[in-house]
C-alpha positions in Angstrom: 0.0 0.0 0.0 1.5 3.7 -0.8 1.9 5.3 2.1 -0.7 8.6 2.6 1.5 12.0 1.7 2.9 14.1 4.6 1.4 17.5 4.9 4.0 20.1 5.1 3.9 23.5 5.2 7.4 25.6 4.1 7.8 29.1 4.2 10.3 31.4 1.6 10.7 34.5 0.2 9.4 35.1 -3.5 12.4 33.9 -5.5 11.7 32.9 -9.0 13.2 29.6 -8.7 10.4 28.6 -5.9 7.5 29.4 -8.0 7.8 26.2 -9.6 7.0 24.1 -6.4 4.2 26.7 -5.8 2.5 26.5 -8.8 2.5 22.4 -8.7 5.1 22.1 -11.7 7.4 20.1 -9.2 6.1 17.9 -6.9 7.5 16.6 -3.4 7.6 13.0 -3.9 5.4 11.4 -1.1 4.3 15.1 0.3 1.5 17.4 -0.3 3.6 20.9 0.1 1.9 24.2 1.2 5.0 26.5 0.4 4.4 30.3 1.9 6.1 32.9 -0.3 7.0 36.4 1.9 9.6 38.5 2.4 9.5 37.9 6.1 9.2 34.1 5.6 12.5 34.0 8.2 10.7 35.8 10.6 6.8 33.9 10.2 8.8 30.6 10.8 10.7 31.8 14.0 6.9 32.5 15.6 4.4 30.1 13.9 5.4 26.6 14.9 2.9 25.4 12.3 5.4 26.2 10.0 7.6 22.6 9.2 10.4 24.4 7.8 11.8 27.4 6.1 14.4 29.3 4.7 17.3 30.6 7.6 19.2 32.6 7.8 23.0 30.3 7.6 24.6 32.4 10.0 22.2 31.5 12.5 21.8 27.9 11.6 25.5 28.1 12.3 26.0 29.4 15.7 22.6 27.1 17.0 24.5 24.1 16.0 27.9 25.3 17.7 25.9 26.2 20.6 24.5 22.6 20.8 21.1 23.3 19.7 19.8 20.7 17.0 16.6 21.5 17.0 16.9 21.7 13.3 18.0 19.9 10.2 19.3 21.8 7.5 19.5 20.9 4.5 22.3 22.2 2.0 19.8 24.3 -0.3 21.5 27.6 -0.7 18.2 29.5 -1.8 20.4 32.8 -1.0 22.9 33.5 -2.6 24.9 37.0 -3.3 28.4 38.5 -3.4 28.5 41.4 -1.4 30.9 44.0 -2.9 27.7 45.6 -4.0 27.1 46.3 -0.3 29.2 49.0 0.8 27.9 52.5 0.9 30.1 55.8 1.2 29.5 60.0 0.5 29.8 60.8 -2.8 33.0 63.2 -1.9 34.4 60.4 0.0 38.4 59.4 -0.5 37.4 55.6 0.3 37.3 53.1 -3.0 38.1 49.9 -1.7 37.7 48.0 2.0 41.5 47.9 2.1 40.9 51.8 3.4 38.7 50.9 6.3 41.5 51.0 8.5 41.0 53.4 11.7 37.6 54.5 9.6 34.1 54.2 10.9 32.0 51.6 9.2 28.3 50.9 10.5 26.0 48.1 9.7 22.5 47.1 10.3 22.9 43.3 12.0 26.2 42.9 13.0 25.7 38.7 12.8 23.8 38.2 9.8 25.1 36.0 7.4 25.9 38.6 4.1 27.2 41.0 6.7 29.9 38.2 8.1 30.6 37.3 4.1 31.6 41.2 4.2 34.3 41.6 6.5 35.2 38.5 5.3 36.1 40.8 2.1 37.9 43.3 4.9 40.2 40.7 6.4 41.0 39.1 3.0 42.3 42.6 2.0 44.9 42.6 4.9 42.7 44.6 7.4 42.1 43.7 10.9 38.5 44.2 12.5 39.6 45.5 15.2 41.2 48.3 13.5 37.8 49.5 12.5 35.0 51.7 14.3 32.0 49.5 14.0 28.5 50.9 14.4 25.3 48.7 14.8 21.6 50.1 13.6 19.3 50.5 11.7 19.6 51.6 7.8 16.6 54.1 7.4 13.8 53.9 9.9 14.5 53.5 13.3 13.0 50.4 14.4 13.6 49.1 17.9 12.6 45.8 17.1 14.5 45.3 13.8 17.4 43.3 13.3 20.1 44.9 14.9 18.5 45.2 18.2 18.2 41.2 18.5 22.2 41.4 18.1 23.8 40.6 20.7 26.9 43.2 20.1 30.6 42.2 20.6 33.0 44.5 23.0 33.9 47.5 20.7 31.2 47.4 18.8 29.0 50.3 19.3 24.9 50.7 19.0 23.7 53.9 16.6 22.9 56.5 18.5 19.1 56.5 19.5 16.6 57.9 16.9 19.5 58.4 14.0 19.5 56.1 11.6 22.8 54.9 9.0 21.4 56.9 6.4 21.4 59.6 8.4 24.7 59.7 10.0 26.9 58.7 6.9 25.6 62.0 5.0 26.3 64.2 8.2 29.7 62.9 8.0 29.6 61.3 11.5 30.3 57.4 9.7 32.6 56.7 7.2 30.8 54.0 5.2 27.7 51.7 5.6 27.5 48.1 4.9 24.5 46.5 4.2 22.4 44.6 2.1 20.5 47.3 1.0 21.5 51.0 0.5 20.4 53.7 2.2 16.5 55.2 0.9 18.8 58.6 0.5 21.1 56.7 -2.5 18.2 56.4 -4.7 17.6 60.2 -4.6 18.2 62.7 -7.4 21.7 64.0 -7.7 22.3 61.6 -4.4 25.2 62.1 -1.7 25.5 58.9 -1.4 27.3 56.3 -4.1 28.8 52.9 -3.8 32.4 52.5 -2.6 32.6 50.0 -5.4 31.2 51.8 -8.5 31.8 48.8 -11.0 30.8 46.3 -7.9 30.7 43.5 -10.8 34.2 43.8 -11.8 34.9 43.5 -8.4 32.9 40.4 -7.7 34.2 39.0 -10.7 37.4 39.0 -9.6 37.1 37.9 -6.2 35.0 34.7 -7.7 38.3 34.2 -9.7 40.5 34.2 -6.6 38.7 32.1 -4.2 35.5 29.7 -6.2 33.1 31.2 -3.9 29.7 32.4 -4.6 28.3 33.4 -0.8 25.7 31.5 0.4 23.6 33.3 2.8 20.3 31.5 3.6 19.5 27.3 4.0 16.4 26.0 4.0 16.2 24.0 7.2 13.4 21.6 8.9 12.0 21.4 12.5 13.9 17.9 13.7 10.5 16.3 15.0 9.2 16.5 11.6 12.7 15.5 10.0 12.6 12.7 12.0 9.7 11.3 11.5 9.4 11.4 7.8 13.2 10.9 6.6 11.8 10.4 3.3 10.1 14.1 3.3 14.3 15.8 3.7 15.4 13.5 0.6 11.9 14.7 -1.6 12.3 18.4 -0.5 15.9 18.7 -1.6 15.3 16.9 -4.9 12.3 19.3 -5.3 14.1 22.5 -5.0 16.8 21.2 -7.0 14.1 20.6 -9.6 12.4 24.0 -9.2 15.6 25.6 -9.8 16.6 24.1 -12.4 13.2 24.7 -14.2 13.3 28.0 -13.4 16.8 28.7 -15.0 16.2 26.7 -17.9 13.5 29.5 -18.6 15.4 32.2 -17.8 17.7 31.1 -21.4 14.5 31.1 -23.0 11.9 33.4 -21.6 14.8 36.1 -20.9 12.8 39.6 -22.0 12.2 41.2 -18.8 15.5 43.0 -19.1 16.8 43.9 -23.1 20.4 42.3 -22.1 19.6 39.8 -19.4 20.7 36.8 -21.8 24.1 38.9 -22.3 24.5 38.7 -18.7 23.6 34.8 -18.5 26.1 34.4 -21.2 28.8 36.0 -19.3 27.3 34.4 -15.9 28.3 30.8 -17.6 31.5 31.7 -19.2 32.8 32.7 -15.5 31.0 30.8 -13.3 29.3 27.6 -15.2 26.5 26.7 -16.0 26.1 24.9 -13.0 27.0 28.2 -10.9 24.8 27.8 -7.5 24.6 24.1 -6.7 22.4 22.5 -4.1 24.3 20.3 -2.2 26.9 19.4 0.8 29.7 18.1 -0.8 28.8 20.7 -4.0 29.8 23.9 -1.9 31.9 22.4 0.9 34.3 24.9 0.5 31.9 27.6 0.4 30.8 25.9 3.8 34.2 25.4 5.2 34.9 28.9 4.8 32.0 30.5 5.9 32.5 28.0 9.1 36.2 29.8 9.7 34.7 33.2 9.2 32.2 32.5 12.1 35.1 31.7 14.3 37.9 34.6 13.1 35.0 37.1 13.7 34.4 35.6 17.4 30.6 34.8 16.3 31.6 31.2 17.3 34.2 30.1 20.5 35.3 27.4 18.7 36.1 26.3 14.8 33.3 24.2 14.0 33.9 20.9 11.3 31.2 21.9 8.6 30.2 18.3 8.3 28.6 18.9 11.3 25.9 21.7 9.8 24.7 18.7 7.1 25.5 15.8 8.8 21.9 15.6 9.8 20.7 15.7 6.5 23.4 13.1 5.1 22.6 10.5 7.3 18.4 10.6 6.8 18.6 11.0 2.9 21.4 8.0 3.4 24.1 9.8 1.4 27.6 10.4 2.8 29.4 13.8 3.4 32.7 14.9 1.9 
């Protein structure tokens, strides 16, 4: 007799490469899948525990597993990915072009443990400049929000919270910060004759290159599972991983076909491949273990973890239900 599918509900944000599994063109083998697409998908699956499983943030995922909590299985799908060059932010008359001039500067961000936020001072220390030597601000971008990100860090010694009621925006074009680092720019970039302008102005050069030097394409967020529900249905982990492996892959073969939402979007595909690969943002442990391992010894050089972790820990879960072996 077949067995009855599992219900499961997963949460996301709204990434092209989902809509697949929403709109039923990929199934879950053996699962009937409710799949929630928000923005604050991270956040609904932190306080509904309806919610099986979700995307997470990997920087969290990390530091719950090196603090002994399993309460979840994660499974290697990288649904986030971004390099983060793009993510500095200086004054238009500023002297600063590249992080190698942070040193003894001011630089603030908006969650000082997030994961694209560790994956950019990863880009500081590879440029020969210590953290320490920096001025670090915590807060928010724009609106002051008390409960936003920032205020759930826990901040390190020398690191400093915003003042109250001023946001990053605010202070970088007063002149009181040097630079901002964030995912997002400030709302005061997008303006008019703005004074604000990237401290990389050709960011994708810049990327470009540091893909070159080190292989890495940052992963950021994981899709991970509530163990009881891991657990119970070890055949659910290995259909939900094939499934967004499926959806992806649907989803980019369309994007070489149906590519007219942008006039040169298939130039940029082109070039994507001729770097990267085609096969550029693999799902999979042993696909990005050094993606993994690196992210593991950033956690620990930027005292977010006590001790280095062994990144065959984070998917070791996930390995041994779907019965396939890490590195």
């Amino acid at each position: 007799m077949t067995p009855a599918p599992v219900a499961v509900t997963i949460a996301t944000r709204d990434y092209d490469y989902v809509a697949p599994l929403a709109l039923g063109d990929v199934k879950v083998d053996g699962a009937e899948l409710t799949l929630i697409r928000a923005f604050d998908a991270l956040d609904r699956f932190r306080r509904d525990t309806a919610i099986d499983g979700a995307e997470a943030s990997f920087s969290q995922y990390l530091r719950r597993v090196a603090s002994g909590d399993r309460s979840l299985v994660g499974l290697p799908v990288f649904i986030m990915r971004e390099f983060r060059h793009r993510c500095f932010f200086v004054r238009r008359d500023s002297d600063l072009v590249e992080v190698r001039q942070f040193r003894a500067r001011r630089v603030a961000t908006d969650s000082w443990g997030a994961s694209g936020n560790t994956w950019s001072r990863a880009l500081v220390r590879e440029q020969g400049v210590s953290l320490d030597s920096i001025e670090w601000w915590v807060g928010p971008v724009d609106s002051v929000d008390p409960g936003g990100s920032s205020a759930r860090d826990a901040l390190p010694d020398g690191v400093h919270a915003a003042p109250p009621g001023r946001s990053l925006g605010d202070l970088l074009v007063a002149g009181e910060i040097d630079a901002v680092m964030s995912p997002w720019p400030p709302r005061a970039f997008h303006e008019r004759r703005s004074p604000i302008r990237r401290l990389y102005v050709d960011y994708r050069a810049a990327e470009r290159d540091y893909y070159r030097r080190t292989g890495i394409f940052p992963g950021h967020h994981v899709i991970v599972l509530r163990r009881p529900v891991a657990e119970r249905h070890p055949r659910l982990v290995a259909g939900l991983f094939d499934a967004f492996v499926r959806a992806r892959e649907l989803s980019e073969a369309n994007h070489r076909v149906l590519h007219e939402s942008s006039p040169w979007v298939l130039a940029d595909l082109e070039e994507q491949d001729a770097l990267m690969g085609p096969a550029f943002r693999p799902y999979g442990y042993r696909e990005n273990h050094a993606m993994v391992a690196a992210f593991c010894e950033e956690q620990f050089a930027q005292g977010l973890i006590q001790e280095r972790l062994d990144p065959d820990v984070l998917f070791e879960d996930f390995e041994r239900l779907v019965g396939r072996r890490a590195v």
